[in-house]
N, CA, C and O atoms as a Tinker XYZ file with bonds, in Angstrom:
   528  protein
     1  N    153.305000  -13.827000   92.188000    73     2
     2  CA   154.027000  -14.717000   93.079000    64     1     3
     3  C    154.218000  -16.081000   92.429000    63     2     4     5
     4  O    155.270000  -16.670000   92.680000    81     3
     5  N    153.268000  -16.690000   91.570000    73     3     6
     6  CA   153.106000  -18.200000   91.218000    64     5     7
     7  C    154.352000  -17.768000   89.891000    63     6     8     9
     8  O    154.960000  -18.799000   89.606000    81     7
     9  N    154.673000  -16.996000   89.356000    73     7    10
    10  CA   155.608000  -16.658000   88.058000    64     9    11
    11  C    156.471000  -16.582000   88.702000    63    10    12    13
    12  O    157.439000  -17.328000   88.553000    81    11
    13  N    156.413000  -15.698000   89.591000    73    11    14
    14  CA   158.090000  -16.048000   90.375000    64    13    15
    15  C    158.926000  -17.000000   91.172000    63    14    16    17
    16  O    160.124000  -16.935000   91.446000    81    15
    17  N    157.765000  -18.163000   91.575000    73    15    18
    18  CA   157.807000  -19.170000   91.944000    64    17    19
    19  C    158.588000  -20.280000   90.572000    63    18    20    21
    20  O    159.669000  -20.863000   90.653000    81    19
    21  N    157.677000  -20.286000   89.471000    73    19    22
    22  CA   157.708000  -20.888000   88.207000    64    21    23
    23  C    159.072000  -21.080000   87.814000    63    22    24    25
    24  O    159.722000  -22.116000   87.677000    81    23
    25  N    159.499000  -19.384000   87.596000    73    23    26
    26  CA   160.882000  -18.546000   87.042000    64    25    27
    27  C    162.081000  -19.410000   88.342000    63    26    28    29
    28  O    162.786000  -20.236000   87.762000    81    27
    29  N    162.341000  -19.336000   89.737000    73    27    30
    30  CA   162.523000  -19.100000   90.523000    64    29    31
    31  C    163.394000  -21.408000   89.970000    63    30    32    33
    32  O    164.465000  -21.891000   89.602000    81    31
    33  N    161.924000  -21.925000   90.318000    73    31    34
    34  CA   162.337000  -23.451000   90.247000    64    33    35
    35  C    163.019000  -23.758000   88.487000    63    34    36    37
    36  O    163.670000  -24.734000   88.115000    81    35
    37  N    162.644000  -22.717000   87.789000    73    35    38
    38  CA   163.289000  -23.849000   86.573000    64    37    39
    39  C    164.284000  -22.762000   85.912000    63    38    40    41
    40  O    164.751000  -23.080000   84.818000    81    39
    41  N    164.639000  -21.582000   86.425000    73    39    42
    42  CA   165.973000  -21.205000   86.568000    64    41    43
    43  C    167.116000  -21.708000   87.326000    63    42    44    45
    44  O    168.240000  -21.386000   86.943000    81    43
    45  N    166.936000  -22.677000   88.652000    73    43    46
    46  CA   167.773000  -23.391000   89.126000    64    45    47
    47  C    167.979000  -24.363000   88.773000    63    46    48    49
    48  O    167.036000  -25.155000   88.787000    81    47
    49  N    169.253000  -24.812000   88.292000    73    47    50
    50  CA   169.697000  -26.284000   87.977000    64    49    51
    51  C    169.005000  -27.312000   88.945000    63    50    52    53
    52  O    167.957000  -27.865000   88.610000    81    51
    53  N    169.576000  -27.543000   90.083000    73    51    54
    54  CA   168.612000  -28.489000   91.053000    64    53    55
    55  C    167.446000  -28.487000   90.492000    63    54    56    57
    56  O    167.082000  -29.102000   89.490000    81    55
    57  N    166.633000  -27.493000   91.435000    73    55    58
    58  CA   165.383000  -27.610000   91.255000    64    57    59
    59  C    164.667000  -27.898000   89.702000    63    58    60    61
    60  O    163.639000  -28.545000   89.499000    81    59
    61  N    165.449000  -27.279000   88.777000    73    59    62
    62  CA   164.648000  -27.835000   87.420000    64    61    63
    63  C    165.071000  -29.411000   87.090000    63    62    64    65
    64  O    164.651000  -29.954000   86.068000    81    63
    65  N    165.967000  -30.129000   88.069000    73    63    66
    66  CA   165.935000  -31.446000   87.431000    64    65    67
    67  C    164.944000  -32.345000   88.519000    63    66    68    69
    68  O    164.448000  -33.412000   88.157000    81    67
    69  N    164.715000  -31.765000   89.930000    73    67    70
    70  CA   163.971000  -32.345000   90.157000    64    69    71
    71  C    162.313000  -32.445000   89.730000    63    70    72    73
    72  O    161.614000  -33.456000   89.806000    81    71
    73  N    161.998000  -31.401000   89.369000    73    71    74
    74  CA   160.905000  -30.843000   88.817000    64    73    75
    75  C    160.622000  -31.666000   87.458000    63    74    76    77
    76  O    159.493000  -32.069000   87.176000    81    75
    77  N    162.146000  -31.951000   86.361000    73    75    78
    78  CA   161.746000  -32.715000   85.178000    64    77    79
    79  C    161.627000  -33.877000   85.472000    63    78    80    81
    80  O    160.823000  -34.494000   84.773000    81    79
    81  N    162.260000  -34.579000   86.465000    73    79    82
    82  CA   161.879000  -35.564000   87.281000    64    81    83
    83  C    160.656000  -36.357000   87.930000    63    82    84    85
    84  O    160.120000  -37.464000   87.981000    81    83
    85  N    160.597000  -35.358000   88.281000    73    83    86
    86  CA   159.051000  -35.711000   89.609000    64    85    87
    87  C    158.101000  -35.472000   88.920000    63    86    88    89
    88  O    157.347000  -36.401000   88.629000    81    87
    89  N    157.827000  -34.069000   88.417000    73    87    90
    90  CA   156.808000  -32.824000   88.163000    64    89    91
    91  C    156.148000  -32.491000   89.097000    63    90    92    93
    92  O    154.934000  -32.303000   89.029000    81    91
    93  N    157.127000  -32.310000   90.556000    73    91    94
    94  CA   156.380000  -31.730000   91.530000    64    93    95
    95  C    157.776000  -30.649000   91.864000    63    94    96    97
    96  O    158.858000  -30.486000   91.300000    81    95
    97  N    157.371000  -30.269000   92.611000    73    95    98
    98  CA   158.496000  -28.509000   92.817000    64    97    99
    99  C    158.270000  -28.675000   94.666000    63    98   100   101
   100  O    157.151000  -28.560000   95.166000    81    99
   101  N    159.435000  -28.934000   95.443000    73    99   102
   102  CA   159.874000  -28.809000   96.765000    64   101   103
   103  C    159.261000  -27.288000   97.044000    63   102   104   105
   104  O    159.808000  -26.256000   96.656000    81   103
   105  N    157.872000  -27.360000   97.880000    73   103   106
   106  CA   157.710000  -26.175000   98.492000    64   105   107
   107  C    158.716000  -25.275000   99.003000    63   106   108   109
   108  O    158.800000  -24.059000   98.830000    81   107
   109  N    159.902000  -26.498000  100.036000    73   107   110
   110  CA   160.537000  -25.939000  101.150000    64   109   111
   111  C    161.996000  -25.498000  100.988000    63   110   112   113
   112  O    162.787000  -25.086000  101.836000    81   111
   113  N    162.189000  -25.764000   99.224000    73   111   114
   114  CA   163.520000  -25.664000   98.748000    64   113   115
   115  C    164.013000  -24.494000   99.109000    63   114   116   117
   116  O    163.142000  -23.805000   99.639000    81   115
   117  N    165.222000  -23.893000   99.033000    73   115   118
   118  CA   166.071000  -22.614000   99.570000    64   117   119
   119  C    165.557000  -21.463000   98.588000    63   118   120   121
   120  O    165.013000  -20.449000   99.025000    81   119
   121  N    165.825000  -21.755000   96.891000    73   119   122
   122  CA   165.598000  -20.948000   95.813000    64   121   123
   123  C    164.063000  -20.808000   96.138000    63   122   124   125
   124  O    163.707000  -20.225000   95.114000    81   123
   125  N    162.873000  -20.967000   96.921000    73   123   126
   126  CA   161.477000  -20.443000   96.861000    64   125   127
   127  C    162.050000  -19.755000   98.208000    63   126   128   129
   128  O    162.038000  -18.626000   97.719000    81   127
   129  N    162.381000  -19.608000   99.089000    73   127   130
   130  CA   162.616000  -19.192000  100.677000    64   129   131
   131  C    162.253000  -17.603000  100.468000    63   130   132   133
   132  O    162.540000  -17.060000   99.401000    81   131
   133  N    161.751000  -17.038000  101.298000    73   131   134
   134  CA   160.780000  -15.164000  101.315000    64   133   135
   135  C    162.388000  -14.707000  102.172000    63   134   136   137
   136  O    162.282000  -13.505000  102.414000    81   135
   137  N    163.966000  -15.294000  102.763000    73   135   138
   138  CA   164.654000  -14.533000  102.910000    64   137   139
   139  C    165.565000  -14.400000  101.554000    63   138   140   141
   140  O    166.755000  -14.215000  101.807000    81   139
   141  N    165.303000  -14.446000  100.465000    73   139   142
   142  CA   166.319000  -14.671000   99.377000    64   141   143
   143  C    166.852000  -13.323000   99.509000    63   142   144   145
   144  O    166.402000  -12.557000  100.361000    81   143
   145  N    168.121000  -12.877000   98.429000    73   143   146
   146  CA   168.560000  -11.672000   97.948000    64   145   147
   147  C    167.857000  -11.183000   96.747000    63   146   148   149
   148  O    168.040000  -11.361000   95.542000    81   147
   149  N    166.720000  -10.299000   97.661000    73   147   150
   150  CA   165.801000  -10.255000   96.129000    64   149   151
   151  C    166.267000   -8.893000   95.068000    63   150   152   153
   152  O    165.786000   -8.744000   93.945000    81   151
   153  N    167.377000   -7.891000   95.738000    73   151   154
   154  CA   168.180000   -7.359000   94.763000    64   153   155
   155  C    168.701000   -8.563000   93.622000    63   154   156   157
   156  O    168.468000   -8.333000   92.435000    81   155
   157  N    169.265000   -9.587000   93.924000    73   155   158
   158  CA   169.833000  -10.440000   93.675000    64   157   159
   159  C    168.646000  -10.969000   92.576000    63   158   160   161
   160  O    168.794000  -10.444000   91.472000    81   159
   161  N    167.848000  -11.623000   92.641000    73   159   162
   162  CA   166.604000  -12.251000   91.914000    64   161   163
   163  C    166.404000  -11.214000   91.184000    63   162   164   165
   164  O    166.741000  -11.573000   90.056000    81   163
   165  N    166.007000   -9.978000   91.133000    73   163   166
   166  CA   165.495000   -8.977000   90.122000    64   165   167
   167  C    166.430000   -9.122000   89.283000    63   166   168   169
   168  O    166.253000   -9.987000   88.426000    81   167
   169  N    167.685000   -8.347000   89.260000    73   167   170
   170  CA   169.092000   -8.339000   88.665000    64   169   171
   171  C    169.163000   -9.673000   87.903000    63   170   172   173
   172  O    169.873000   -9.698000   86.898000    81   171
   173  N    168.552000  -10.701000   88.245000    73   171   174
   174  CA   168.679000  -12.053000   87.751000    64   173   175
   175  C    167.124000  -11.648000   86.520000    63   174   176   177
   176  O    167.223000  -11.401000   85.318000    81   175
   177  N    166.143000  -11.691000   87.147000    73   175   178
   178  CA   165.027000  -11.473000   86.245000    64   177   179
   179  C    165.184000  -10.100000   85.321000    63   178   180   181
   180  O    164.456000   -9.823000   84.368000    81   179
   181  N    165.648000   -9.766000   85.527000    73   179   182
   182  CA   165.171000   -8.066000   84.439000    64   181   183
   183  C    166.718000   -7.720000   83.637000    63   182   184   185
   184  O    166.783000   -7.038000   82.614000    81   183
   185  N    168.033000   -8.394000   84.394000    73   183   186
   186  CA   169.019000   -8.538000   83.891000    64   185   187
   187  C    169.614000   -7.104000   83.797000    63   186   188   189
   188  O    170.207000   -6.680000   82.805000    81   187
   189  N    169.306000   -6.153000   85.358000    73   187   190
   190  CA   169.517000   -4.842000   85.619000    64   189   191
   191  C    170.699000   -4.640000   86.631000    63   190   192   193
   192  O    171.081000   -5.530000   87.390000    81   191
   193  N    171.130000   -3.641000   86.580000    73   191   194
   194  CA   172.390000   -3.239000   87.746000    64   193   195
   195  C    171.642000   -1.812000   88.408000    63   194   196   197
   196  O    170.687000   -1.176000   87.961000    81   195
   197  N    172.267000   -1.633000   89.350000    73   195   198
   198  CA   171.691000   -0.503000   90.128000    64   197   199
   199  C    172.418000    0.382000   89.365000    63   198   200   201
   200  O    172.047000    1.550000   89.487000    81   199
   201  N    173.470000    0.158000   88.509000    73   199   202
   202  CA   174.082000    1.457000   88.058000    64   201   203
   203  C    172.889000    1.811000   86.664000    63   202   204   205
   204  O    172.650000    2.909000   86.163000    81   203
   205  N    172.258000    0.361000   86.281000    73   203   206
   206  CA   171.146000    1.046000   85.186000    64   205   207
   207  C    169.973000    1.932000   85.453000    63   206   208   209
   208  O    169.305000    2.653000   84.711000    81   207
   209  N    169.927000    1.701000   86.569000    73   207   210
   210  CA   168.768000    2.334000   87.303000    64   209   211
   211  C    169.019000    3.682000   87.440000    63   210   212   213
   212  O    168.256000    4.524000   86.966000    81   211
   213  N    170.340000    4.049000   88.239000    73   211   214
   214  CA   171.168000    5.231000   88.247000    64   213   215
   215  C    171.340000    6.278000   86.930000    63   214   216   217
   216  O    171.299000    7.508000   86.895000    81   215
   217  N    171.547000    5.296000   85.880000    73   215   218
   218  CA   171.761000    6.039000   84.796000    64   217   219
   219  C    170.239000    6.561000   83.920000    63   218   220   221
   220  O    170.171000    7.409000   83.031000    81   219
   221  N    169.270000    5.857000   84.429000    73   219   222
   222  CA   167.495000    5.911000   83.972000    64   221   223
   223  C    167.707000    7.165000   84.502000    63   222   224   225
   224  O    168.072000    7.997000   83.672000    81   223
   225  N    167.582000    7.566000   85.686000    73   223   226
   226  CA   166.975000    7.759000   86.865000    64   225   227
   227  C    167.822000    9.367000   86.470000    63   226   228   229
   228  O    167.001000   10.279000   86.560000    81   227
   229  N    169.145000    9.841000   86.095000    73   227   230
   230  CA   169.643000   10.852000   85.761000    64   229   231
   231  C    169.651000   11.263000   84.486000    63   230   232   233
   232  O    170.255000   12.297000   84.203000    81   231
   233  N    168.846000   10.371000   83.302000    73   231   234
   234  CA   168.379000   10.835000   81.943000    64   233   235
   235  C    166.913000   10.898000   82.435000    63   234   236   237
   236  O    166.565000   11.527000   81.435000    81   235
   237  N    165.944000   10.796000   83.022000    73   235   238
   238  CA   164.837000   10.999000   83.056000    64   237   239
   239  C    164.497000   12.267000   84.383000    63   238   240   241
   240  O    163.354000   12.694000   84.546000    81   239
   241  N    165.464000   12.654000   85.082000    73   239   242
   242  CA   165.079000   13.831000   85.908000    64   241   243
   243  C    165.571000   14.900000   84.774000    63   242   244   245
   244  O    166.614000   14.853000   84.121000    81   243
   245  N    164.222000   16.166000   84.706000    73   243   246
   246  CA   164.671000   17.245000   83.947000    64   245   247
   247  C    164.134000   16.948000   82.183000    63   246   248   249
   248  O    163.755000   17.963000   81.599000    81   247
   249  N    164.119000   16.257000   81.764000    73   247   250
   250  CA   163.700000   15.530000   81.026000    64   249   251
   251  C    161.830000   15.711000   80.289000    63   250   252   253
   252  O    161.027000   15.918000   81.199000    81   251
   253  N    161.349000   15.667000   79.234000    73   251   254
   254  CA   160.313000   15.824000   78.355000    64   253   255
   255  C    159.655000   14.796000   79.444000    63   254   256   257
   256  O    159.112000   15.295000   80.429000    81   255
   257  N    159.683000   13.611000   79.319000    73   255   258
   258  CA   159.162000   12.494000   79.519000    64   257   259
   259  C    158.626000   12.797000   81.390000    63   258   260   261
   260  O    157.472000   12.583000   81.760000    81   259
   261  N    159.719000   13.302000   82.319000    73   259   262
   262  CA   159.481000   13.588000   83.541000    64   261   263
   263  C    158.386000   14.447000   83.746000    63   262   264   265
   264  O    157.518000   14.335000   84.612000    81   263
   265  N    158.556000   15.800000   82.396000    73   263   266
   266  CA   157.416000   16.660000   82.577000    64   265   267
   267  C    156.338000   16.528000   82.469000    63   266   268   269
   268  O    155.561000   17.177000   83.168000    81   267
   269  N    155.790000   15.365000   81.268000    73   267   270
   270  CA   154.599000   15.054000   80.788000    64   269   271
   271  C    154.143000   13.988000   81.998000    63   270   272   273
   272  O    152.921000   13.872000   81.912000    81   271
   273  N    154.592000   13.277000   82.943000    73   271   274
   274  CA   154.507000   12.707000   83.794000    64   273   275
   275  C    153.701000   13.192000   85.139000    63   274   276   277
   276  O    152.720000   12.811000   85.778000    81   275
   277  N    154.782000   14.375000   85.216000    73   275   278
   278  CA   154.422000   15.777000   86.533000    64   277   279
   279  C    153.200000   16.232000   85.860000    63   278   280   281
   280  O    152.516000   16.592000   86.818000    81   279
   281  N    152.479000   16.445000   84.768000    73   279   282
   282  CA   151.657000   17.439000   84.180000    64   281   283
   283  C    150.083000   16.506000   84.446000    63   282   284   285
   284  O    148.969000   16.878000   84.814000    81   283
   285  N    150.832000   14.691000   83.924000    73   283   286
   286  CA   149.414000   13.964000   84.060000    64   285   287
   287  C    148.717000   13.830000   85.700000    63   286   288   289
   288  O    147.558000   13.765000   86.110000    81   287
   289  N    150.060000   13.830000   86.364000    73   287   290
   290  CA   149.805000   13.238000   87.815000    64   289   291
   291  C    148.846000   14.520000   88.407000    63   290   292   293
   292  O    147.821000   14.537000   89.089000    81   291
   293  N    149.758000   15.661000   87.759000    73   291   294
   294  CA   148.717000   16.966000   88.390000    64   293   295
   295  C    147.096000   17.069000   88.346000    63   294   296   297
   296  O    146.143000   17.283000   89.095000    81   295
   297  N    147.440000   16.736000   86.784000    73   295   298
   298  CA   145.597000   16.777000   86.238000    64   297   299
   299  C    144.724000   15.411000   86.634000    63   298   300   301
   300  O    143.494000   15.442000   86.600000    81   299
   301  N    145.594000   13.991000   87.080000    73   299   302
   302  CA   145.099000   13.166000   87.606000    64   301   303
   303  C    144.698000   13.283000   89.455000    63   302   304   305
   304  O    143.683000   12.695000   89.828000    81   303
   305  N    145.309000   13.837000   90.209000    73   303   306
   306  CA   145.682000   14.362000   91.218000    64   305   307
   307  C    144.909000   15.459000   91.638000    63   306   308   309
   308  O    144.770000   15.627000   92.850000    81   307
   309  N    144.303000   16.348000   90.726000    73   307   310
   310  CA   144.001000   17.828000   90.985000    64   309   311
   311  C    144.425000   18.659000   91.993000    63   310   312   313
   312  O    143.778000   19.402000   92.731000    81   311
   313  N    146.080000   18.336000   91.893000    73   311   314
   314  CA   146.818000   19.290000   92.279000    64   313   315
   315  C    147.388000   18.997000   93.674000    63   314   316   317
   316  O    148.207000   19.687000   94.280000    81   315
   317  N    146.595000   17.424000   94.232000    73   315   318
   318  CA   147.179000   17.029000   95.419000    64   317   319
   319  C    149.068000   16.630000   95.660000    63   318   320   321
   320  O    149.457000   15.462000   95.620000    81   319
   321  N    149.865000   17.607000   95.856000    73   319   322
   322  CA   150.989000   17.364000   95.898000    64   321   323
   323  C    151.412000   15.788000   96.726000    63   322   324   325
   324  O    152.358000   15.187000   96.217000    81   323
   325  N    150.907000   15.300000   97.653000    73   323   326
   326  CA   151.205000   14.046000   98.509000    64   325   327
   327  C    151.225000   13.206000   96.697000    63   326   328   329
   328  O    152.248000   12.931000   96.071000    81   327
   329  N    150.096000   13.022000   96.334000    73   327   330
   330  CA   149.850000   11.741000   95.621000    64   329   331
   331  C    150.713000   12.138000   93.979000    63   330   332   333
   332  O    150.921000   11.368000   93.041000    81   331
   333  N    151.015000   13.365000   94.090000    73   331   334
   334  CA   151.612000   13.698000   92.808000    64   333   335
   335  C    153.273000   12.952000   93.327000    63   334   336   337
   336  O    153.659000   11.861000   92.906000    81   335
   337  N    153.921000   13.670000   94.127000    73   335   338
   338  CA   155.199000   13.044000   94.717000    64   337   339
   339  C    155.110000   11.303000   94.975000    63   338   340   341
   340  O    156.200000   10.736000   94.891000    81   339
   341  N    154.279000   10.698000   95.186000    73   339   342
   342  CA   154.224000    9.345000   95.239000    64   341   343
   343  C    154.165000    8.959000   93.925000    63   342   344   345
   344  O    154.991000    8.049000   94.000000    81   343
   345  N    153.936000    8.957000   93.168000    73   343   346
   346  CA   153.262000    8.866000   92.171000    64   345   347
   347  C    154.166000    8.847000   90.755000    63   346   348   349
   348  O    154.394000    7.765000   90.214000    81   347
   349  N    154.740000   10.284000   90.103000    73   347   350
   350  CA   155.853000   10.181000   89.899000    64   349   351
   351  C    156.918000    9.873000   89.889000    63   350   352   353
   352  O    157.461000   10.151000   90.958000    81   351
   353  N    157.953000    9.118000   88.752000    73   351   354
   354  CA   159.329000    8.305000   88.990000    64   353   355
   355  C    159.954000    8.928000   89.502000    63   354   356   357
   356  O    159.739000   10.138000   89.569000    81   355
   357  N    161.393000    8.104000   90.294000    73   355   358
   358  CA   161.981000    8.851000   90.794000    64   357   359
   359  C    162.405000   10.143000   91.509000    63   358   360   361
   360  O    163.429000   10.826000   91.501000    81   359
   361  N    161.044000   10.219000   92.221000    73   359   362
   362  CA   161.541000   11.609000   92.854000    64   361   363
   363  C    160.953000   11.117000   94.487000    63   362   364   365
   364  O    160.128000   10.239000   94.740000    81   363
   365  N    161.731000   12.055000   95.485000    73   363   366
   366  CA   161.701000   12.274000   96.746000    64   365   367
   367  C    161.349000   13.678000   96.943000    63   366   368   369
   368  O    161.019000   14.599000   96.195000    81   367
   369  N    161.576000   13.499000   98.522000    73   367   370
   370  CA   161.052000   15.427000   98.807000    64   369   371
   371  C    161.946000   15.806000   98.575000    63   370   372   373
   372  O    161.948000   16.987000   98.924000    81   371
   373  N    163.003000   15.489000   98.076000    73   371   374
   374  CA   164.529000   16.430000   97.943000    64   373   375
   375  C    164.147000   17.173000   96.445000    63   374   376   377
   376  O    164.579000   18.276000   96.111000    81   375
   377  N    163.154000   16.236000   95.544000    73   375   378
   378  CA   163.101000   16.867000   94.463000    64   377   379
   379  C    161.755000   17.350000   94.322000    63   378   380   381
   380  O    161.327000   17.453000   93.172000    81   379
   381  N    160.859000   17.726000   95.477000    73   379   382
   382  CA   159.689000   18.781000   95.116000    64   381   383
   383  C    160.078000   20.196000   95.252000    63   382   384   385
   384  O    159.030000   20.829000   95.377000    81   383
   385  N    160.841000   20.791000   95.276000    73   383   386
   386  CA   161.158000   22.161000   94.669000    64   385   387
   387  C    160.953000   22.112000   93.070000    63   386   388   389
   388  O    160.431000   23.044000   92.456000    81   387
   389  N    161.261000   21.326000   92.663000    73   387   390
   390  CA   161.670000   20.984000   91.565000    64   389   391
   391  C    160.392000   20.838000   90.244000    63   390   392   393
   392  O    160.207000   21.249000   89.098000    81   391
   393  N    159.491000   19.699000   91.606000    73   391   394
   394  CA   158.241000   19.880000   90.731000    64   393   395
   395  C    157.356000   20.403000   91.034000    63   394   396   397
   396  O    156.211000   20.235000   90.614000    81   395
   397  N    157.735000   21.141000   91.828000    73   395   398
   398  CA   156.452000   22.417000   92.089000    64   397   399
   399  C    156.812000   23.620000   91.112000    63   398   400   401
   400  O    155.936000   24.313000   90.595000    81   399
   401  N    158.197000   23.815000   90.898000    73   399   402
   402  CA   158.575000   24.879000   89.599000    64   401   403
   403  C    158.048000   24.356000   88.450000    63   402   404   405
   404  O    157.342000   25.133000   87.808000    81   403
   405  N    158.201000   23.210000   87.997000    73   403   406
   406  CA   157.831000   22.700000   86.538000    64   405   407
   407  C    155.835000   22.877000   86.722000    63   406   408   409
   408  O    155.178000   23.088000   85.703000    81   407
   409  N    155.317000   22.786000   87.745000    73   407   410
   410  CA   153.447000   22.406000   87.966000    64   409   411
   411  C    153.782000   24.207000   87.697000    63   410   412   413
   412  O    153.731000   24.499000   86.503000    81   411
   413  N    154.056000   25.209000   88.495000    73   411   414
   414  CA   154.057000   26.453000   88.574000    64   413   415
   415  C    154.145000   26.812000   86.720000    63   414   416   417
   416  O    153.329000   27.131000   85.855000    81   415
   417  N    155.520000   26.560000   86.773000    73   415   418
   418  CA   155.129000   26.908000   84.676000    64   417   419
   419  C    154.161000   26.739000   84.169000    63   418   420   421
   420  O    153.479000   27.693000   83.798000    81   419
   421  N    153.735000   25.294000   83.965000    73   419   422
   422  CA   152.657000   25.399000   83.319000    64   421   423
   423  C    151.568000   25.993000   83.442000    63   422   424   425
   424  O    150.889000   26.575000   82.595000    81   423
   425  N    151.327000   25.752000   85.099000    73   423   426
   426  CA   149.950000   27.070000   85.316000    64   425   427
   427  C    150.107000   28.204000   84.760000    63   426   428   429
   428  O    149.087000   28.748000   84.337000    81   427
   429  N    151.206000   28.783000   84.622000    73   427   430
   430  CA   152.010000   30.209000   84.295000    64   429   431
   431  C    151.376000   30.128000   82.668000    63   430   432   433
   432  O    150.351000   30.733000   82.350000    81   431
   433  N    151.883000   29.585000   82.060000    73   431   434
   434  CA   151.738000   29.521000   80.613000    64   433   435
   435  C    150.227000   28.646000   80.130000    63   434   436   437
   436  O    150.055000   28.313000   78.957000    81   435
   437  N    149.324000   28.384000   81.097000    73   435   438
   438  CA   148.139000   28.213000   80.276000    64   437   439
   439  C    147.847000   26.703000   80.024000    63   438   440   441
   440  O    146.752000   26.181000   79.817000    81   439
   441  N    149.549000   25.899000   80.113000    73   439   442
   442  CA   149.109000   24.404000   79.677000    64   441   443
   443  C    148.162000   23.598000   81.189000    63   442   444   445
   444  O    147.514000   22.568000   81.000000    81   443
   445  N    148.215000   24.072000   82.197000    73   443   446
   446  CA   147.811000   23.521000   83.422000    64   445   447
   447  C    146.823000   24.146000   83.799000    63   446   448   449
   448  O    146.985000   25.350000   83.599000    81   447
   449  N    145.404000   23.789000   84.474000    73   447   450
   450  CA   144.906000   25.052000   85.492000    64   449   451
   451  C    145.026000   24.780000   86.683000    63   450   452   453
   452  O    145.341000   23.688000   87.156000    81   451
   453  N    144.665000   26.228000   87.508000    73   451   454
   454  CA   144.896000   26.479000   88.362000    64   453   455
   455  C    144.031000   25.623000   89.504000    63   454   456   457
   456  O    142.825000   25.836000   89.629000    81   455
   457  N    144.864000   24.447000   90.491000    73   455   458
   458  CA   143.697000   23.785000   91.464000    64   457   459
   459  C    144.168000   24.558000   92.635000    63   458   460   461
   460  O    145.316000   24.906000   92.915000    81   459
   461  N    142.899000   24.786000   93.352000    73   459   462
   462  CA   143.255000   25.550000   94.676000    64   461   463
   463  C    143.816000   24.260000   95.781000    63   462   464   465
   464  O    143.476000   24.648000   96.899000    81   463
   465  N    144.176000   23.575000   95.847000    73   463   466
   466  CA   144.521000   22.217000   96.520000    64   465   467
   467  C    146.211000   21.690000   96.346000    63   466   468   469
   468  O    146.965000   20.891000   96.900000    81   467
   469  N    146.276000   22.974000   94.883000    73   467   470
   470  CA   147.957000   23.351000   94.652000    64   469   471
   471  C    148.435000   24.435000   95.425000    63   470   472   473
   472  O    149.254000   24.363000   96.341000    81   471
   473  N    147.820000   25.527000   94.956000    73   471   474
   474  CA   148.180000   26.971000   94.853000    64   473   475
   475  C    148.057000   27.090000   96.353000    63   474   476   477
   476  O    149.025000   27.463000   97.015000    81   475
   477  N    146.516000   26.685000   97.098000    73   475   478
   478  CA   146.706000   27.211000   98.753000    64   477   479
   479  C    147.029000   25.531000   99.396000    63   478   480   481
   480  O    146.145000   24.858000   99.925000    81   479
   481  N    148.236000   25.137000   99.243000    73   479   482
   482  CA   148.259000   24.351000  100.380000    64   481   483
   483  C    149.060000   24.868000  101.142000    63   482   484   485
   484  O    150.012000   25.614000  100.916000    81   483
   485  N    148.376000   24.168000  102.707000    73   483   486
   486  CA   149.074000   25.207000  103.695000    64   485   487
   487  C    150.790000   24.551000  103.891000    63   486   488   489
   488  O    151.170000   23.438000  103.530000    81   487
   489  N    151.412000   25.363000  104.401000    73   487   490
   490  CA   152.834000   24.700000  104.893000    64   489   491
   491  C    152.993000   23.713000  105.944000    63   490   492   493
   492  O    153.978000   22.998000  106.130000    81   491
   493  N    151.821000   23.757000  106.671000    73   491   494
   494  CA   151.612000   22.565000  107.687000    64   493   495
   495  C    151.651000   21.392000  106.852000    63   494   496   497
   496  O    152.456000   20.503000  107.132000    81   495
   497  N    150.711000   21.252000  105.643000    73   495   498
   498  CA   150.430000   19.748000  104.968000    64   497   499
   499  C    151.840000   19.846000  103.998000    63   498   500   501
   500  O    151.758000   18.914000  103.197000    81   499
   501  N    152.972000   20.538000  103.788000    73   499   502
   502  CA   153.709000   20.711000  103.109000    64   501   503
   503  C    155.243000   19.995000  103.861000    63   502   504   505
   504  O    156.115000   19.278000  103.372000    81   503
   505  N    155.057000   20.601000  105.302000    73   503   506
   506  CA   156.235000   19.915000  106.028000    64   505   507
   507  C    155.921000   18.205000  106.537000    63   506   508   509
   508  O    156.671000   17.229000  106.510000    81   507
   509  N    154.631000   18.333000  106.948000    73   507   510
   510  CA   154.257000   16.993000  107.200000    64   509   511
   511  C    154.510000   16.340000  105.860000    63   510   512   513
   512  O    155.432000   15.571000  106.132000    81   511
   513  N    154.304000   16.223000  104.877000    73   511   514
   514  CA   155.377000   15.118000  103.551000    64   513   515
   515  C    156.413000   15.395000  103.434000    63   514   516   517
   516  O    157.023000   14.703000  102.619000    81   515
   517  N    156.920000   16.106000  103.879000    73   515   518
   518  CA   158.509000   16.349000  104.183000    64   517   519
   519  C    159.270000   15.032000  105.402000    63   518   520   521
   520  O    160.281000   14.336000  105.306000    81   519
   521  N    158.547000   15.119000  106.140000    73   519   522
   522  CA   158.765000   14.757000  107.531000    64   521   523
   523  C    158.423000   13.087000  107.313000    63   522   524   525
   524  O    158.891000   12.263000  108.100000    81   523
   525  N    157.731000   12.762000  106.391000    73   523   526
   526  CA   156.961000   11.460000  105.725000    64   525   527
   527  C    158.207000   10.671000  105.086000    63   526   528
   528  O    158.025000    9.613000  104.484000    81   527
């Protein structure tokens, strides 16, 4: 918060001349205000578009990097699907079919083992993160 505060006063013209000025920083100025456009401020700090995000976000589903991701969260996780789906980039419940096929391979082929906390979860705890 105090960096984004920092970033926030001496990225603004105003505020950085009052600041070289004074060397005090207006608590109550507009550029510190908690309603800003903080799409707006990121895009300003990280110098991102939602279309970069978009374009991450469709080179990294399907992807080496997604799998080794799904594989750590599993073995970090032991197999708890809730905290694996949180956990992992970019994905929603739209895309746990998805990584329950990729967790399923590997069990299949030996690189994963088998947690019973994967294999028997019931469909009750399955729709309830659906429904989440």
């Amino acid at each position: 918060q105090i960096l984004g505060k920092v970033y926030a006063v001496l990225s603004d013209p105003k505020q950085r001349a009052v600041y070289d000025e004074t060397g005090t920083v207006d608590e109550e100025a507009e550029v510190l205000r908690e309603d800003r456009d903080w799409l707006q401020y990121w895009q300003l700090l990280f110098k991102l578009t939602v279309k970069d995000i978009e374009d991450f976000q469709q080179k990294y589903k399907n992807s080496s990097e997604e799998l080794a991701d799904v594989k750590a969260a599993y073995l970090n996780f032991k197999g708890d699907m809730d905290r694996i789906m949180e956990h992992v980039m970019c994905t929603d419940y739209t895309d746990e079919p998805r990584i329950r096929e990729m967790i399923e391979g590997a069990i299949e082929s030996g690189e994963l083992p088998s947690y019973s906390t994967f294999v028997k979860e019931s469909k009750k705890k399955m729709m309830s993160r659906r429904r989440r």
